[in-house]
C-alpha positions as CSV (number, residue, x, y, z in Angstrom):
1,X,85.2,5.7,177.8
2,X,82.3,4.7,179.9
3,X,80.8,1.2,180.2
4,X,77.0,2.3,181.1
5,X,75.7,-1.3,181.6
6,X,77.1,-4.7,181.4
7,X,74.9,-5.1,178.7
8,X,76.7,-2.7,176.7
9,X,80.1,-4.8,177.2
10,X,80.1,-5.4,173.6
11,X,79.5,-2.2,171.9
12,X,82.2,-1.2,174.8
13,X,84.8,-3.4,173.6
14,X,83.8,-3.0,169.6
15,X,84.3,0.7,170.2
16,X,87.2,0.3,172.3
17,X,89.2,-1.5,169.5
18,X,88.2,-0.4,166.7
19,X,88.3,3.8,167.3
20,X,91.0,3.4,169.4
21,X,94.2,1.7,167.8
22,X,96.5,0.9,170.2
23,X,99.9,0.6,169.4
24,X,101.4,1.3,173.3
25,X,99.7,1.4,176.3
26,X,101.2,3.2,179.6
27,X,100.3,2.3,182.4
28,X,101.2,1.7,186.6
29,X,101.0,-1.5,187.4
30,X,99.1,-2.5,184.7
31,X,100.5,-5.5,183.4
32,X,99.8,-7.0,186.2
33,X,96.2,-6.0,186.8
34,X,94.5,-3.4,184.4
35,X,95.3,-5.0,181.1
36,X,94.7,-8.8,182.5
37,X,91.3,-7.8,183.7
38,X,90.7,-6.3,179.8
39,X,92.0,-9.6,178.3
40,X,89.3,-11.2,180.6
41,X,86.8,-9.8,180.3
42,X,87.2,-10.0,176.4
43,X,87.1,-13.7,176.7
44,X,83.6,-13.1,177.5
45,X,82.4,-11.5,174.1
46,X,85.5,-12.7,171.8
47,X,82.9,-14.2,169.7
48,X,81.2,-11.2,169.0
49,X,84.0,-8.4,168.5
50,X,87.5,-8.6,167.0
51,X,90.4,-9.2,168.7
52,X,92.3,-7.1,171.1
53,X,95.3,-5.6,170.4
54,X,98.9,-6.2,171.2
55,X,100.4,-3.7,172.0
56,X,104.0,-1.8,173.4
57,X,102.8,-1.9,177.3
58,X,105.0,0.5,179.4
59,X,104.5,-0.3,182.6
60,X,105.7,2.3,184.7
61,X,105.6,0.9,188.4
62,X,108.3,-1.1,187.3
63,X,110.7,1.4,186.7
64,X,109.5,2.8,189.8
65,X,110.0,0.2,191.5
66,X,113.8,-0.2,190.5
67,X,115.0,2.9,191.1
68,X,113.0,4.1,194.5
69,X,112.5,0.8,196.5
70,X,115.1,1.8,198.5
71,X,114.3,5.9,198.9
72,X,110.5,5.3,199.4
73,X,108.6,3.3,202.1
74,X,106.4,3.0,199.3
75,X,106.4,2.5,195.4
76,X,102.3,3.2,195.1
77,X,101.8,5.8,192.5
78,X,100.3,8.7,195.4
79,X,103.4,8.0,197.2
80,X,105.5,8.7,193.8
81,X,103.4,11.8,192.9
82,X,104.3,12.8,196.6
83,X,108.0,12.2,197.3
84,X,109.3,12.0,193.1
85,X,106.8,13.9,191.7
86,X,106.2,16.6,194.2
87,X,102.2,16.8,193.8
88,X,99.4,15.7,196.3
89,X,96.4,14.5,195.0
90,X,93.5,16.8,196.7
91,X,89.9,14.9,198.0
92,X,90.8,12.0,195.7
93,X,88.2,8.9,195.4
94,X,91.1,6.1,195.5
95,X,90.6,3.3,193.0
96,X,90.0,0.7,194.9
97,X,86.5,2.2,195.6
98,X,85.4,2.3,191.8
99,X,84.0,-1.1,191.7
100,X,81.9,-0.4,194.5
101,X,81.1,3.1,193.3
102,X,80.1,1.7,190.2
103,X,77.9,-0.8,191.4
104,X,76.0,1.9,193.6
105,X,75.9,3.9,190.0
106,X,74.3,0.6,188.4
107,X,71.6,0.3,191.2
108,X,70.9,3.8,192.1
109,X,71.5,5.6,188.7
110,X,73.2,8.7,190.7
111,X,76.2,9.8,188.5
112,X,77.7,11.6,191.4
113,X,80.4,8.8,192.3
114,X,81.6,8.0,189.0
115,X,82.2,11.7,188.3
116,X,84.5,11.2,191.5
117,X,86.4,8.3,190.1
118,X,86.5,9.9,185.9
119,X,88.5,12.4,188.2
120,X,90.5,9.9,189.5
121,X,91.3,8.2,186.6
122,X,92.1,11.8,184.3
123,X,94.3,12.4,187.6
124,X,95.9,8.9,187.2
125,X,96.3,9.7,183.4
126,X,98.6,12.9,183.9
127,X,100.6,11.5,186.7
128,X,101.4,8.6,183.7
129,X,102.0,11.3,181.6
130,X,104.3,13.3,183.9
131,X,106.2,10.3,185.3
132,X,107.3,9.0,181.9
133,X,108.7,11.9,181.6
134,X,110.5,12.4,184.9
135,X,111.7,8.6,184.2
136,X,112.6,9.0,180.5
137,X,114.9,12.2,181.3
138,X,116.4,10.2,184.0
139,X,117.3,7.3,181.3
140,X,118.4,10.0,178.9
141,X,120.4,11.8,182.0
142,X,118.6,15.4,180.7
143,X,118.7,16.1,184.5
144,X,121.2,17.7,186.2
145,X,119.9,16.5,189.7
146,X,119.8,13.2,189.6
147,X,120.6,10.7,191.9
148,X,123.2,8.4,192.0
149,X,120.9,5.4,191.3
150,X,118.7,7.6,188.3
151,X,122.3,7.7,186.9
C-alpha cells in the first residue's frame, strides 16, 4: 500500500484494516519500530476508523539476534542477507532514506524515488520470507549443516 498524501491517512488506515486482516505480522525489528510508529500514527485518526489489529508479531531480528551476535559483527538484516543468507542486495535505496524520499515525492510530485524504496521494501519482504525459513528449519533441525548454536 501507498499513502499518497497525509490527507489520505484515513482512507490509508480504513483500507489497511479492513481489506487486510491481520492475524500475524513478520517483521525485522519491528516491534520495536515499524509497528509502534503504526499504532501512532493511528492515535491520530482512531476516531474516524476502527481499531487496529492484534496480531501474532514475529519479529525476526530477535532470533537473529540470539543465534548470530556472536558470528556477525553485525545483526542488521543486509548483513544477515550477506553472511546467513548468502545474497547482496544490488543499488539498494536503504530505508533510512524513505522519509526523506518521500517528502521530496510530496513536494516535487516525481515518483522516481519512491519506486526506489517500493523496491526496497518488496526486497525487505522476501528476505522476511526467506529468513523465516532458514530460522524455522534451524528450530525444526531440517538442516543438516547447522551450527552448533542453530542446534
Amino acid at each position: 500500500m501507498f499513502l499518497p498524501s497525509p490527507n489520505d491517512e484515513i482512507a490509508f488506515y480504513q483500507t489497511f484494516i479492513n481489506e487486510n486482516p491481520l492475524k500475524c505480522i513478520l517483521t525485522y525489528n519491528g516491534k520495536s519500530f515499524d509497528w509502534p510508529q503504526v499504532q501512532s500514527r493511528h492515535t491520530l485518526v482512531k476516531n474516524e476508523v476502527d481499531p487496529l489489529p492484534n496480531p501474532i508479531h514475529l519479529d525476526l531480528y530477535h532470533a537473529s539476534r540470539r543465534l548470530y551476535k556472536e558470528e556477525l559483527d553485525s545483526v542488521k538484516l543486509v548483513q544477515i542477507e550477506k553472511d546467513i543468507l548468502s545474497f547482496e542486495r544490488k543499488d539498494d535505496t536503504p530505508g533510512y532514506l524513505a522519509p526523506m524520499i518521500y517528502f521530496d515525492y510530496l513536494d516535487r510530485k516525481n515518483p522516481e524515488g519512491i519506486f526506489s524504496i517500493m523496491k526496497h521494501n518488496e526486497e525487505d519482504v522476501l528476505s522476511l520470507i526467506t529468513l523465516f525459513i532458514h530460522l524455522s528449519e534451524q528450530v525444526l533441525e531440517l538442516k543438516e549443516d547447522q551450527t552448533d548454536k542453530e542446534n
